[in-house]
N, C-alpha and C positions, 0 to 999 in steps of 0.2 A: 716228228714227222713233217714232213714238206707238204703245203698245201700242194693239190694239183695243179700245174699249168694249163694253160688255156689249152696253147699247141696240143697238150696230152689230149687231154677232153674231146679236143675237136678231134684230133684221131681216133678217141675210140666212138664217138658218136658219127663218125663217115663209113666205121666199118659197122655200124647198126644200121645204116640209111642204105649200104649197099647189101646187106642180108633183105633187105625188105623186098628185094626183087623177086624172091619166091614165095610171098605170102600171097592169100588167095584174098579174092574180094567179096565180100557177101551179096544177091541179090539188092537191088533196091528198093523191091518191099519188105528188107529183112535191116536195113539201117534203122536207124542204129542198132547193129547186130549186138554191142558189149554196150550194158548199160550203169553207172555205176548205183551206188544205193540214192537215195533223193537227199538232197542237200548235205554230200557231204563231206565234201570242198567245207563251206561254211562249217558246219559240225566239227570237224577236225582242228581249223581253227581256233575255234572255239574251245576245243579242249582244252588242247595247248596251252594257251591264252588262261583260261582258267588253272592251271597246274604249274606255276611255273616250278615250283619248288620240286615236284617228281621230275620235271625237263631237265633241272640242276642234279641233281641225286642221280640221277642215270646217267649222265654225261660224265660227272666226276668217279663211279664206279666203272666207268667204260663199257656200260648195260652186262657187267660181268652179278653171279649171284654167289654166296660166301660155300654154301653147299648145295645139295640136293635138297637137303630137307627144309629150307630158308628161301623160298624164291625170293628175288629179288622185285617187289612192284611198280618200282620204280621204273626198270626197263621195261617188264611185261606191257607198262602202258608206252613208253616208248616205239616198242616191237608195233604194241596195236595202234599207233601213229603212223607208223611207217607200211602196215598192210593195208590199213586203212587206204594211205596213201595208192596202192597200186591200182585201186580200180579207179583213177583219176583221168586216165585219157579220153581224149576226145576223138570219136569215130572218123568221124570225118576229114578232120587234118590227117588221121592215117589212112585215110582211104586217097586222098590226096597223095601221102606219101608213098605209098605204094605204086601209087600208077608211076609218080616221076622216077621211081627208083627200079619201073621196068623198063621205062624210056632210056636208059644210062644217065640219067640228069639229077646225079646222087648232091650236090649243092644245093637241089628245089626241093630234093627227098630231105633233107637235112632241116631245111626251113620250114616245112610242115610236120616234121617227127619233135621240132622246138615249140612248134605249135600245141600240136596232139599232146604233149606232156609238161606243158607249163602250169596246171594245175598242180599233177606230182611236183612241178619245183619251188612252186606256194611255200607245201607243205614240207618239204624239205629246209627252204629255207628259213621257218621259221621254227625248225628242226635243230638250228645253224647247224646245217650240210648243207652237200653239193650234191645231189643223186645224177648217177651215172648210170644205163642202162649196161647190162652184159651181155639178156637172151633173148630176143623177140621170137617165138613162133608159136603165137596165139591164134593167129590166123592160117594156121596151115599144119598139116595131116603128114604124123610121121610115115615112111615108107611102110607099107601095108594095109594101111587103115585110111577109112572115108570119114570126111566131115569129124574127127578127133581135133584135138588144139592139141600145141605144145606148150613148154613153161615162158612165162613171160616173166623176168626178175631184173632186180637191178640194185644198186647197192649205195646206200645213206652213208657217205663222208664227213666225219666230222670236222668242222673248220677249226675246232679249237686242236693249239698244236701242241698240248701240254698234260693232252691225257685222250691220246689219239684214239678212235674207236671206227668201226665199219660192220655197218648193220645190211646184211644179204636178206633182201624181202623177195617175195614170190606173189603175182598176182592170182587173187583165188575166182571161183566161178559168176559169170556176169554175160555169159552166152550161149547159144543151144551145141556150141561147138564143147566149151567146156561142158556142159553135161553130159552128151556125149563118152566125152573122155572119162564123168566119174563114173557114167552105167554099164562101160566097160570093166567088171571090174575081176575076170577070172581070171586065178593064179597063173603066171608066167611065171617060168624060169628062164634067166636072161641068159641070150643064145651068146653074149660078150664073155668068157671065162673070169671068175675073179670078182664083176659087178655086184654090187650089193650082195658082197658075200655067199653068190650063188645062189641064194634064197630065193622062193618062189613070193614076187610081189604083185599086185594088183596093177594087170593091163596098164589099162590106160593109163596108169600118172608112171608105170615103168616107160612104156614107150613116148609121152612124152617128153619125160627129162632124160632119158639115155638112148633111143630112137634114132633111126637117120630121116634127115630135114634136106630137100631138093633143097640149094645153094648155087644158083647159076649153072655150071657143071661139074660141080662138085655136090658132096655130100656134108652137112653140117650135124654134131651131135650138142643138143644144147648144154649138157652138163661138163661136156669139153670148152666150150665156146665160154661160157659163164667163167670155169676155170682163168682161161688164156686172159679174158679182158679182164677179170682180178687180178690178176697178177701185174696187166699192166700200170694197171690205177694203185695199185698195194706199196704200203711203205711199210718198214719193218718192226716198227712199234705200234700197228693200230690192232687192236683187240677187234674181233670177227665173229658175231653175232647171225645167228639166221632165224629169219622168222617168215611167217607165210601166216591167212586165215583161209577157214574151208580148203579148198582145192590146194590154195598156197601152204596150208599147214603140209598136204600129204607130198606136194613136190619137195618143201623143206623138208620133210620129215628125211626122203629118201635121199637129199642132197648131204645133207649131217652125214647118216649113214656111210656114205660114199667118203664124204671127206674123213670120217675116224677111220675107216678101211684103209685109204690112202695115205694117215698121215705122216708116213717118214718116206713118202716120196716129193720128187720134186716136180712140179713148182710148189705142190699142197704144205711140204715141211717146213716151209720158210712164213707160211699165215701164221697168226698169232691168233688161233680161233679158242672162242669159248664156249659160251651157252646157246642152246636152242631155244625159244619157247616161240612153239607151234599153240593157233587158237582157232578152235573150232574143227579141226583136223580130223577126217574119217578117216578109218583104219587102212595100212598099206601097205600089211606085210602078214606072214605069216609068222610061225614062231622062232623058224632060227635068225630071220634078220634080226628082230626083235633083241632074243640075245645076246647078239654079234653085237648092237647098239647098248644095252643096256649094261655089257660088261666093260666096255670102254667107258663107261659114264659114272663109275661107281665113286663114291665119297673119296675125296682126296686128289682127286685127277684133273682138276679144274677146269673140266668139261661137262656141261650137266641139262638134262633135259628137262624141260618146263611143258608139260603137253596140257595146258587150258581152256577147260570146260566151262562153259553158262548153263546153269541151272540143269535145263531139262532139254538145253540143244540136239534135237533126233540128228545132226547129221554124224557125231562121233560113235554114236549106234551102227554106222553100218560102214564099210559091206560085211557080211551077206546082208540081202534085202530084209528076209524073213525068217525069225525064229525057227523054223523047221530045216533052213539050211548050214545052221551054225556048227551040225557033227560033220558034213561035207564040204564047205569051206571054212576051214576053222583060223580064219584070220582074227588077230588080236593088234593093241597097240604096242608102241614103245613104252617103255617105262614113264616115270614122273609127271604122274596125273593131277592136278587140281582141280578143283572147282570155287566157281563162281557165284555166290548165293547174294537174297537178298538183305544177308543179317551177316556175311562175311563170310572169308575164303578158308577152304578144307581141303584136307588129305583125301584123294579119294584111290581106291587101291587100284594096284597096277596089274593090266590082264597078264594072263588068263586066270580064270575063265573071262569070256568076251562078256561087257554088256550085253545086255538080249536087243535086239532090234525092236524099234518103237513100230506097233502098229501104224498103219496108215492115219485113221484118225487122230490119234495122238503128234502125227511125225506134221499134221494140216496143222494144231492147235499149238503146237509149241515150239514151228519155224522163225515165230517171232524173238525166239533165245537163240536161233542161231546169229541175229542183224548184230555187228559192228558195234550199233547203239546201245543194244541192250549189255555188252560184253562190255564198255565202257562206263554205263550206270551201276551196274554190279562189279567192279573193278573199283569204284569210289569206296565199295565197301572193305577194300583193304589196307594194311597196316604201310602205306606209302608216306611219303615226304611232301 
């Protein structure tokens, strides 16, 4: 695999700085609107830094896992480096970036979207990658819906050219826009024929990632767009990884989905995609996506799903909110469940039936298992390199 050229990069990051011109701008007693976790630029380093040996072991396996029943921990911490990584930007250089990029001054938008995301390239490159953005519309309300987000993702190149790999992250929730998006969460059936398998999945993170996005005057759909700019950056030995945490787990979740639905067409036929592992991911489908995903994933197919629980995290509990609405919406996950303990990692079963939704006080006292950190401390407690 060819490292990327400059030229390339610079083209796809001019057609991200010219997307920017329909993002919306927050009040300015709401900046910093997206906040990431507290130190964890620094943290993520750190880990790194600390592991070198799972950094090697994931890159030499190409964050691929041997079956279903074997995760591979190696990448799962990988994966959770690189979600980590998403909630890395900085408000203000995109707030900057936006305004230049409604003025037509996509060259100034360009210079503060290097700005706003040179944290993510920290972490990237001490990843050795190159991250290349594919879908920004965090900032802005697919057609129909008020104050929603869409998927924000982007995707981890590896520089080494001799066991090429490409890791597809998805940024999870870090503003009242993405809440939003999760507490939208009634079953839709997507008005696209064919989409995620026809299956009724949960609003908002549906019409986030497959939604239409005002684009100058045109219309943009982010799971198209993400497609287009991988393809452009795609060389044809790098192994294709998706991962997301919280919000980011259930846009990956439905992105996977999409791509095994789609994979003997083109441009999707020609990735060299593998495993998923979603972390901290609330439920996004009902039972026949589920299916649809879980029969493409089966032992032998080299495709395999990693869905990664901490301890007593409430947000894989839901939707639905409340135990009394689990016979009416009867949403479940995708298959290959694990968890995350403080004594090491387990098989936990695959719905249905659904977890029960954590009361409220529980969901107050044990948000602190849903944080990045704690999924990283209990993650040391598995069998890695």
């Amino acid at each position: 695999m060819a490292r990327l050229s400059g030229e390339l990069v610079r083209s796809i990051k001019l057609a991200h700085a010219r997307q920017l011109a329909g993002q919306e701008i927050p009040p300015a007693q709401h900046i910093p609107e997206e906040v990431p976790p507290p130190d964890m630029l620094k943290s993520a380093i750190d880990w790194i830094k600390a592991n070198p040996g799972a950094l090697k072991a994931a890159q030499n396996t190409q964050c691929t896992s041997e079956s279903p029943d074997k995760p591979n921990w190696d990448a799962v911490f990988f994966s959770l480096m690189e979600s980590s990584a998403m909630y890395l930007r900085k408000v203000g250089e995109m707030v900057k970036a936006i305004l230049a990029a409604r003025e037509g001054d996509f060259e100034l938008a360009l210079e503060h979207l290097e700005l706003a995301q040179e944290d993510i390239n920290t972490v990237a490159k001490a990843l050795e990658c190159t991250f290349v953005q594919l879908c920004d519309f965090s900032k802005q309300s697919p057609e129909g819906t008020w104050m929603h987000s869409g998927a924000f993702c982007g995707v981890f190149i590896s520089n080494d050219t001799s066991k090429p790999y490409m890791g597809v992250a998805f940024k999870g929730s870090n503003s009242t826009r993405d809440l939003v998006t999760d507490l939208d969460w009634s079953p839709i059936a997507p008005p696209t024929p064919g989409v995620v398998f026809d299956a009724k999945v949960h609003r908002g993170f549906y019409l986030g990632l497959f939604g239409k996005f005002k684009v100058g005057d045109d219309f943009e759909i982010p799971f198209d767009l993400l497609v287009k700019q991988l393809d452009l950056s795609y060389d044809d030995h790098a192994r294709v990884h998706f991962t997301g945490h919280s919000l980011g787990g259930a846009f990956c979740t439905l992105a996977y989905g999409e791509f095994l639905r789609r994979q003997h067409e083109q441009p999707i036929k020609q990735f060299n995609f593998g495993d998923m592992y979603s972390l901290a991911a609330p439920r996004v489908c009902l039972e026949p996506f589920a299916d649809q995903v879980n029969t493409r994933t089966k032992p032998g197919g080299g495709k395999y799903l990693f869905r990664v629980v901490n301890r007593n995290d409430p947000v894989p509990t839901v939707p639905p909110r409340t135990a009394n609405q689990v016979v009416d919406f009867p949403f479940i996950h995708v298959g290959g469940a694990w968890e995350l303990t403080g004594t090491g990692p387990g098989k936990m079963h695959d719905e249905p039936p659904p977890m029960t939704p954590q009361p409220v006080a529980k969901v107050i006292w044990n948000i602190k298992d849903h944080m990045t950190s704690d999924y990283y401390a209990n993650w040391q407690k598995t069998q890695h390199s």
